[in-house]
C-alpha positions in Angstrom: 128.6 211.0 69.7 128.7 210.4 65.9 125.5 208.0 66.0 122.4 210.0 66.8 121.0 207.8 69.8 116.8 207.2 70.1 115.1 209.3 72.7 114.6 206.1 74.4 118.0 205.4 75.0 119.1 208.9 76.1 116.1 208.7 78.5 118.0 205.5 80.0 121.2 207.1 79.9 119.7 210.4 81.7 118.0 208.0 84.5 121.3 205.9 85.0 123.2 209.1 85.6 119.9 210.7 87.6 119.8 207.6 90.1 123.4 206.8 90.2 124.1 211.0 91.5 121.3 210.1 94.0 122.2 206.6 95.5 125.4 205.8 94.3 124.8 202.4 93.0 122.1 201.4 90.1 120.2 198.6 89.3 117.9 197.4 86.6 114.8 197.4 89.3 115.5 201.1 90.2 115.4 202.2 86.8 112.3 200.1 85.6 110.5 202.1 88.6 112.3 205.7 87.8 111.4 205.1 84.0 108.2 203.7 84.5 108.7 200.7 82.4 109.2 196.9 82.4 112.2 195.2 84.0 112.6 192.9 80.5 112.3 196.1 78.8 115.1 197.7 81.0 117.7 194.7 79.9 116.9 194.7 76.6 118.1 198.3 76.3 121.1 197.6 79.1 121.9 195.0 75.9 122.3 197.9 73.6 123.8 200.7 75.6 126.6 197.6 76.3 127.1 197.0 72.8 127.6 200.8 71.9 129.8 201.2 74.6 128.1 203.3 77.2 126.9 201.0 80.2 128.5 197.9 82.2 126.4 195.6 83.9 127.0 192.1 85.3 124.0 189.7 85.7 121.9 190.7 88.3 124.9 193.1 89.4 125.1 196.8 89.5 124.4 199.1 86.2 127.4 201.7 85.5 128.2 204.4 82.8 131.1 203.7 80.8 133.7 207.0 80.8 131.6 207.3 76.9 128.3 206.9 78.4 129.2 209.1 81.5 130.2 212.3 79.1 127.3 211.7 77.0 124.8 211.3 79.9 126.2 214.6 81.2 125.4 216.0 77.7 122.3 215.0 77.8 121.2 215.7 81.1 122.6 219.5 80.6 120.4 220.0 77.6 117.3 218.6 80.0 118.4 221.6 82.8 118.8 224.2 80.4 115.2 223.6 79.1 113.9 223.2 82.4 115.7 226.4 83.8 114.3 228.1 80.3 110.8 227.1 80.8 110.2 227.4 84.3 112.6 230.5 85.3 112.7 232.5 82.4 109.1 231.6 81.2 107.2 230.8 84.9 106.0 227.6 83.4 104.9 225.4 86.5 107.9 222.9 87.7 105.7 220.1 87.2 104.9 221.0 83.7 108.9 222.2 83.0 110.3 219.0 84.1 107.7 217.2 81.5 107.9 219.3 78.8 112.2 219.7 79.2 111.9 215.9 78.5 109.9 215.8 75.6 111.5 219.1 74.5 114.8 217.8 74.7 115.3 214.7 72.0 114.0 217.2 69.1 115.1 220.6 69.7 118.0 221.4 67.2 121.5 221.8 68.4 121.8 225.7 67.1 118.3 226.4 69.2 119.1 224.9 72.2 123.0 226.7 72.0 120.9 230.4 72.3 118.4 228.8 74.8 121.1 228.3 77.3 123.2 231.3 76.3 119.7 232.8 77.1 119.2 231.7 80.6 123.1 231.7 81.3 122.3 235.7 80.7 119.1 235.7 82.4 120.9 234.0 85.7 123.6 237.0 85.8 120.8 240.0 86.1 
């Protein structure tokens, strides 16, 4: 994407994706519990990712990746696997502590570091 998205909103876009793989069908009560945060809070971000093109959702209906929103979920929850491959394969981190880090991790790392990570643990996966 040409707009650098908030790490809020890629956490949405990653738990959309997340739940939708999982169950099939998503709605705003399954991601204010996944995400840990309000149901208002979930709509009011729904609002934005519809304006930018990257969710549908009907009132009270299901919530659904747009094709845009579906290829930049997947970019976003690759990054998030990478770093959690990185940290708890290659560097024995905990899972626990992998998964949490990966997410912080991944909304600041910069695009060249996270390009060797992977190429890293791509390499790391063959031996």
């Amino acid at each position: 994407m040409d707009n650098k998205l908030s790490e809020s909103i890629e956490n949405y876009l990653e738990t959309i994706l997340v739940l939708k793989t999982e169950s099939g069908v998503v709605r705003v009560k399954e991601i204010s519990k996944k995400s840990g945060v309000s149901m208002p809070s979930v709509h009011t971000a729904l609002h934005l990712l519809e304006d930018i093109g990257l969710v549908s959702h009907e009132r009270y209906g299901y919530v659904d990746l747009t094709k845009k929103g579906l290829a930049e979920a997947r970019r976003i929850y690759a990054r998030h696997i990478s770093l959690v491959e990185f940290l708890h394969e290659v560097l024995g981190i905990p899972s626990a502590i992998s998964e949490r880090d990966a997410c912080r991790m991944e909304h600041v790392i910069s695009s060249e570091t996270l390009k060797r990570i992977m190429t890293f643990v791509q390499k790391h996966k063959k031996v």
